[in-house]
Every structure is written in structure tokens, then in C-alpha cells.
C-alpha positions as CSV (number, residue, x, y, z in Angstrom):
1,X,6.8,28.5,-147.2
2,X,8.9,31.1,-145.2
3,X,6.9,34.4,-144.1
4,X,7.5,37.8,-144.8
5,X,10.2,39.2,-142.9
6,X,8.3,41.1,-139.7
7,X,5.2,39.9,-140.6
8,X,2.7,38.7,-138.1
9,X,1.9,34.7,-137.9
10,X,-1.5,34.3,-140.0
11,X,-3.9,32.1,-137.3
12,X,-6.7,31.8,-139.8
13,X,-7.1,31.3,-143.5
14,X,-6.5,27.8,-144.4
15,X,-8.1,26.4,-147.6
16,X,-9.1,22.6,-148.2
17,X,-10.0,22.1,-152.2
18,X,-10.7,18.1,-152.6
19,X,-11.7,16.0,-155.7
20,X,-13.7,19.2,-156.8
21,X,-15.7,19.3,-160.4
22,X,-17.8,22.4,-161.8
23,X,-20.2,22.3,-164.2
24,X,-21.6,24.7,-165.7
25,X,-24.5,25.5,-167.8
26,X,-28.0,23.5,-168.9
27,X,-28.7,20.1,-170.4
28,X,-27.5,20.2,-173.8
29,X,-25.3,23.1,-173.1
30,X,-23.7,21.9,-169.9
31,X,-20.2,21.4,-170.2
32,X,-17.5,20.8,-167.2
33,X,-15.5,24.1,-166.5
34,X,-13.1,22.4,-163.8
35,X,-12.2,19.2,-163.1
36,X,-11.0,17.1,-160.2
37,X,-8.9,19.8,-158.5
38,X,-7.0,18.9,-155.2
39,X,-5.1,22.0,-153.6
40,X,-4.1,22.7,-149.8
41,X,-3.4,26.8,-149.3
42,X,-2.1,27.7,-145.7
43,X,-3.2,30.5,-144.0
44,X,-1.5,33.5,-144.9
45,X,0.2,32.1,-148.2
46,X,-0.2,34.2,-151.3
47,X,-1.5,31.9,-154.1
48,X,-1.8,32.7,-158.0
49,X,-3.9,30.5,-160.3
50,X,-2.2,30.9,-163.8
51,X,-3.9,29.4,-166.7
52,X,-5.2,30.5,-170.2
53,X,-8.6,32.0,-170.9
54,X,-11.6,30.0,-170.0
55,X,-9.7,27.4,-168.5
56,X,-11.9,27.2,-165.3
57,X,-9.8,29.9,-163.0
58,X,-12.7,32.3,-162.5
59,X,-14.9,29.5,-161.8
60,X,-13.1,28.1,-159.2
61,X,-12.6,31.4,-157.8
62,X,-16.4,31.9,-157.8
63,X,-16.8,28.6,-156.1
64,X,-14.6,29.4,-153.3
65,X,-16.9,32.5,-152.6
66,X,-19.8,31.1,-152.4
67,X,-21.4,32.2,-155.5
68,X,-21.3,28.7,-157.3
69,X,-22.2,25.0,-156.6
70,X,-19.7,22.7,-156.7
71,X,-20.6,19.3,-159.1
72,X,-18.8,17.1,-156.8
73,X,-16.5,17.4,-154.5
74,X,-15.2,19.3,-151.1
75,X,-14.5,22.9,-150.4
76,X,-13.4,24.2,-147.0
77,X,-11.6,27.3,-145.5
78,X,-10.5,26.6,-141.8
79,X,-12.3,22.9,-142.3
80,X,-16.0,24.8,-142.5
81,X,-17.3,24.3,-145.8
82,X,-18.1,26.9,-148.1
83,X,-22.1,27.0,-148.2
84,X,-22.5,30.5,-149.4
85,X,-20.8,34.2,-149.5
86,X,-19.0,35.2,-146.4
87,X,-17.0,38.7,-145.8
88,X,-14.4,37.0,-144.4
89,X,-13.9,35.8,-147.8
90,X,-13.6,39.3,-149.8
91,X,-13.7,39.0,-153.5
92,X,-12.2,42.0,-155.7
93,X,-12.7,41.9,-159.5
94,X,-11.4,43.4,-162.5
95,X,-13.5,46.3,-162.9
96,X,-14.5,47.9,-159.2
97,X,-17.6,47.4,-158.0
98,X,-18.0,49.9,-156.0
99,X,-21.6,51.8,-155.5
100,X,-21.5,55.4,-157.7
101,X,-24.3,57.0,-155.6
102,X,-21.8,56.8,-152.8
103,X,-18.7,58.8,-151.6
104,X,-15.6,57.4,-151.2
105,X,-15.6,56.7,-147.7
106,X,-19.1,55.8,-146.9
107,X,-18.0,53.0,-150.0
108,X,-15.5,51.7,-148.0
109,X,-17.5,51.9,-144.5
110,X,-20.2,49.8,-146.2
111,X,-19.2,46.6,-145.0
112,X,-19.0,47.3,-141.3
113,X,-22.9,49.8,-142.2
114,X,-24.3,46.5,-142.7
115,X,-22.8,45.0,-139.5
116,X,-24.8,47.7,-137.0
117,X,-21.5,49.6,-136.2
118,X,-22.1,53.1,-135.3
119,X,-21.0,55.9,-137.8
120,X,-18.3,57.5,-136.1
121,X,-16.5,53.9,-136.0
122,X,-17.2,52.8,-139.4
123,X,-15.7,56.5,-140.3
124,X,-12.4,56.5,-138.4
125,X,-11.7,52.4,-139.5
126,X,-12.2,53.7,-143.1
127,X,-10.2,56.2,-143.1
128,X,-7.7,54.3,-141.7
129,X,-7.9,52.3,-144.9
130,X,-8.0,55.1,-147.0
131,X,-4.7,56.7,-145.2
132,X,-3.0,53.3,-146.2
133,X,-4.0,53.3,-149.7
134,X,-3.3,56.3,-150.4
135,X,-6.6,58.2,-150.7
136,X,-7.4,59.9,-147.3
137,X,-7.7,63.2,-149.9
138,X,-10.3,61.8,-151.9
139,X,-12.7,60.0,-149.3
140,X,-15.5,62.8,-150.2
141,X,-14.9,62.2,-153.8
142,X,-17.4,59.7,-155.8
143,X,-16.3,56.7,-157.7
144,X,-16.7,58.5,-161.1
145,X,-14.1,61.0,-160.2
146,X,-11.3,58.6,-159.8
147,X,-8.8,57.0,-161.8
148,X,-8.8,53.3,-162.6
149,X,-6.3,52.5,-159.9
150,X,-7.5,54.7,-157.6
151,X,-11.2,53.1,-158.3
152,X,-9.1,49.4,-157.1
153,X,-7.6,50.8,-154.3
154,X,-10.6,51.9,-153.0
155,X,-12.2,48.2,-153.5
156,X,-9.2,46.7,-151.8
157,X,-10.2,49.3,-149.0
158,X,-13.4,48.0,-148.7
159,X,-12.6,44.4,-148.9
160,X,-10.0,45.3,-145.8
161,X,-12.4,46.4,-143.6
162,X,-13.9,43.4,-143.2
163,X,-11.0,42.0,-141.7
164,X,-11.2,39.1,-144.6
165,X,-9.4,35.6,-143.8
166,X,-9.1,35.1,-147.4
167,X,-8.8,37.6,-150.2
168,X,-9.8,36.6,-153.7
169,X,-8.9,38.5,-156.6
170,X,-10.1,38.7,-160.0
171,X,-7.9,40.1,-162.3
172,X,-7.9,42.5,-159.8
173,X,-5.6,44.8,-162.1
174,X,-6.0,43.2,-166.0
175,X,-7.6,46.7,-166.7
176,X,-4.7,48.9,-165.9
177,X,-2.0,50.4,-168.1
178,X,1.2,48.9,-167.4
179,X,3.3,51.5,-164.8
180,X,-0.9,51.5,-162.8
181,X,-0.5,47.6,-162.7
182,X,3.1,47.6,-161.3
183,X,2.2,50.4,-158.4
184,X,-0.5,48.1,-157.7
185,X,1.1,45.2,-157.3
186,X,3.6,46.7,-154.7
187,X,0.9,48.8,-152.7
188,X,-0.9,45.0,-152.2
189,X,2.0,43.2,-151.3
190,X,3.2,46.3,-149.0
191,X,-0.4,45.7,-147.1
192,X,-0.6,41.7,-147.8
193,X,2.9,41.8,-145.9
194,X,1.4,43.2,-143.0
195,X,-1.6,41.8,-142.6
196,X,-0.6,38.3,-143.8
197,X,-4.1,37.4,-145.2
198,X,-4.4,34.1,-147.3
199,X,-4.4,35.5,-150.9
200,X,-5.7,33.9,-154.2
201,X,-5.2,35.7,-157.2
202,X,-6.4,35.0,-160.7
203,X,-3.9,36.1,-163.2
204,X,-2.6,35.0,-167.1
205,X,0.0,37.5,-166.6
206,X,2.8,35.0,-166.3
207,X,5.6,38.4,-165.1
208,X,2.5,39.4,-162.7
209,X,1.9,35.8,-160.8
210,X,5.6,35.3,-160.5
211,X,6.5,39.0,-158.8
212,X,3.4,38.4,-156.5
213,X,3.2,34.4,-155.3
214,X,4.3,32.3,-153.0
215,X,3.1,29.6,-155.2
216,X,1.9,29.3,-159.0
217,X,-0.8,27.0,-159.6
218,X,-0.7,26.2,-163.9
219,X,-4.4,24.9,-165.0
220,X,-4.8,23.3,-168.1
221,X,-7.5,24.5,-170.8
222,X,-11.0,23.6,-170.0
223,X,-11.5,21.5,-168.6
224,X,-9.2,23.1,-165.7
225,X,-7.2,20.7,-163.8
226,X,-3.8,21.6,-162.2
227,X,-1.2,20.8,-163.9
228,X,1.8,22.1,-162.1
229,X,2.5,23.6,-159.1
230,X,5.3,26.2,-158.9
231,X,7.0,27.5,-155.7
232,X,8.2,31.1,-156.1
233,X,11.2,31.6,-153.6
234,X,12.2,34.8,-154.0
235,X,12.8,37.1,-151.1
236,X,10.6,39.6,-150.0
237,X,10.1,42.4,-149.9
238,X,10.2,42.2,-153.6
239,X,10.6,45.3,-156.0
240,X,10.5,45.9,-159.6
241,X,14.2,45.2,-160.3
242,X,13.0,41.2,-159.5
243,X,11.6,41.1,-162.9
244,X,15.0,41.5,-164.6
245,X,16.8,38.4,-162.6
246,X,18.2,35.1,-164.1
247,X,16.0,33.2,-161.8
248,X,12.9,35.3,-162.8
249,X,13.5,34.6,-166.6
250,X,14.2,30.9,-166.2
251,X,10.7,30.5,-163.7
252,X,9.2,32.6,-166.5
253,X,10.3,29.9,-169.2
254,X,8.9,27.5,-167.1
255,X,5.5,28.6,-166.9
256,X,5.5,29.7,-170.6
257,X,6.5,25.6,-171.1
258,X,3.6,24.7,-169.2
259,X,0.9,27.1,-171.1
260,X,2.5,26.2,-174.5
261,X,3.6,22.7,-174.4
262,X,3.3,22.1,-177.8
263,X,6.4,24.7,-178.5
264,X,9.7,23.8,-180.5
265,X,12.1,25.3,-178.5
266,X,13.2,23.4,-175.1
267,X,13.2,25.7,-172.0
268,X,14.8,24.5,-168.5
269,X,13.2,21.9,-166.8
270,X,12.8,22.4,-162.8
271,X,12.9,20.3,-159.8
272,X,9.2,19.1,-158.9
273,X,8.4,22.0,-156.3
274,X,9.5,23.9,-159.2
275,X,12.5,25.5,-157.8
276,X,16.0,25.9,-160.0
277,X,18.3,23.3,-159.9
């Protein structure tokens, strides 16, 4: 996978999935949400998980965090295994999370608060953050008084400050009208192409997985199992005009094949790294 031009060498971040099954639910109700899933992310590498709803994504997602028990199965980032929630595995969701009682800035200082660092510290680090987002004018502002993107950049803020190996994403921006979504996508590459964090992002926006990834991963329905992996070689920095390329649209007929097998019309098939002959 070639890095980002300029970017710094990730040293940290690497993500071991093996043989691993979820289930979910009780006795008669139980039902397995993800199924014998195998997958190797390298540190640094921005990953989306495609896949239709309730096919498992979120689940896995929530395993890596912490927040779930895997069935069976191995889960390891930088060969530790995953026994519980970390912040150096910062999760960001669809809708923000953040706390409403709150300013903006003491918000995105929460994370080192609960480390012991001093005020002034925690201050000037999260307005660092808030400088690159975009929001150093609203860090006395409350939650309430900001727009939906501005609500996500904030929580990407506050993720950041923990100096996250791993960055896991939601949906992050599923919530967001469309011209939103697309500035968001650029500000997190802008900072994902500095910082080089590893990246998984949950998505069933096929445009959004393939302007963002390194690599695709297609889940089946539920039970999830991979089905395809997809490497997306376009250059970086990308910009908006990607999305109206030959090689975009014939990618995009790819994964539209994979989600909807069962369609009449034949699409172009791909090498098996999923690259264009």
C-alpha cells in the first residue's frame, strides 16, 4: 500500500482479526452477527468495511473497541489483544456524543482531564485541535449551538487528542446532507494524511468508501463474512473531481456487483486485489 505523499511512517496501529465469530443476543434469540472473519490492517492504512444493513459491520467495529465479546476467535492491535476499551483506540459514531453541559473546548480536553494533565495543557493541546478543524471561534460555544458537521468535527477533535493508534468510525458522517459529508470527508483525509493513524471506517456509501480507502472490505448479509477485498489505488491527495473518473465508475460497478449479486446486468470483473485490468 504506498503512503501518502509527505506523510510520516505510521510505527503503531497494526490490527490482527483471526477466525473471529459474534454472537449476539440470548438463548432462543441468539443469532450469529459475524462469522469467521480473517483480516490483517497495517498501521497507518485507511480501511472501509462496506456491506449492507445489519450485515455485522457495526459489530465488528464494536468488538474491536472493546465494547463486545468475541464468540470465538482472535483480536489484536500491535499483537495485544483487545480485552476492553482503550483511548488509543478512539471510536466516533454517527450522531456526536459529545457532553451538552460542556463547552466546546473543555469537550475536546476531556480526554487528557481524565489523564491528570494540568488545565493550561489540556487547553492549549485542544485548541490546537480545534485550530485544525476549523473551530478555534467556537471553543466557548456548547454542543447545541453547532451545526451537524461542526458537532463531528468537534468529536474527531476529541478522539485526536488522545493521540489514538487506531481510529474507528461509525458512520461517522451518514447524518449529513450531501455538500456537509463531502467537506467532511476531505477535512479527515487532510488530518488522516498527516497524522497517518490506522483508520476503519464503517460505511454503505459505496462513492464514500471508495474516495476515502486504501482498501474496501465487502461483507456479506448477516451473517457477515468478507467477501471481497478491494484495493483502492488512486493517488492522493484525492479531491472531489475523483468521483467523476473512468476508474472510479468501473471500481463503483464492482462493489455494486458484490452487494447485488443477484443483478442482470454484467459489470467488469477485476483482478483479485481488485485493481483494473
Amino acid at each position: 500500500m504506498r503512503p501518502a505523499p509527505h506523510s510520516p511512517p505510521a510505527v503503531a496501529g497494526r490490527i490482527d482479526i483471526r477466525n473471529l465469530s459474534i454472537r449476539l443476543g440470548q438463548g432462543r434469540q441468539a443469532f450469529e452477527a459475524v462469522q469467521n472473519v480473517s483480516l490483517g490492517i497495517e498501521p497507518g492504512e485507511f480501511v472501509c468495511l462496506l456491506g449492507p444493513s445489519g450485515c455485522g459491520k457495526s459489530t465488528l467495529l464494536g468488538t474491536l473497541a472493546g465494547h463486545l465479546q468475541p464468540g470465538s476467535g482472535d483480536i489484536r492491535v500491535d499483537a495485544l489483544p483487545v480485552e476492553g476499551p482503550h483511548p488509543e483506540r478512539g471510536l466516533v459514531f454517527q450522531h456526536h456524543t459529545l457532553f451538552p453541559w460542556l463547552k466546546v473546548v473543555d469537550n475536546v480536553a476531556f480526554g487528557m482531564k481524565m489523564r491528570g494533565i494540568g488545565r493550561q495543557e489540556r487547553s492549549r493541546e485542544a485548541q490546537r485541535l480545534l485550530d485544525r478543524v476549523g473551530l478555534s471561534e467556537f471553543r466557548h460555544h456548547y454542543p447545541s449551538q453547532l451545526s451537524g458537521g461542526m458537532q463531528q468535527r468537534v468529536e474527531i477533535a476529541r478522539v485526536l487528542i488522545n493521540q489514538p493508534k487506531v481510529m474507528l468510525m461509525d458512520e461517522p458522517f451518514g447524518a449529513l446532507d450531501a455538500q456537509t459529508r463531502m467537506m467532511m470527508q476531505q477535512l479527515l483525509l487532510d488530518i488522516w494524511e498527516s497524522i497517518r493513524t490506522t483508520i476503519v471506517f464503517i460505511t454503505h456509501d459505496i462513492d464514500e468508501a471508495l474516495f476515502l480507502a486504501d482498501r474496501i472490505i465487502v461483507m456479506s448479509p448477516r451473517p457477515g463474512r468478507i467477501i471481497e477485498q478491494i484495493a483502492v489505488e488512486f493517488a492522493r491527495p484525492r479531491r472531489a473531481e475523483l468521483i467523476t473518473t473512468d476508474g472510479f465508475t468501473r471500481l463503483k460497478h464492482r462493489c455494486l456487483e458484490l452487494l447485488h449479486p443477484k443483478s442482470n446486468h454484467p459489470l467488469p470483473r477485476l483482478s483479485p486485489l481488485g485493481t483494473v485490468p
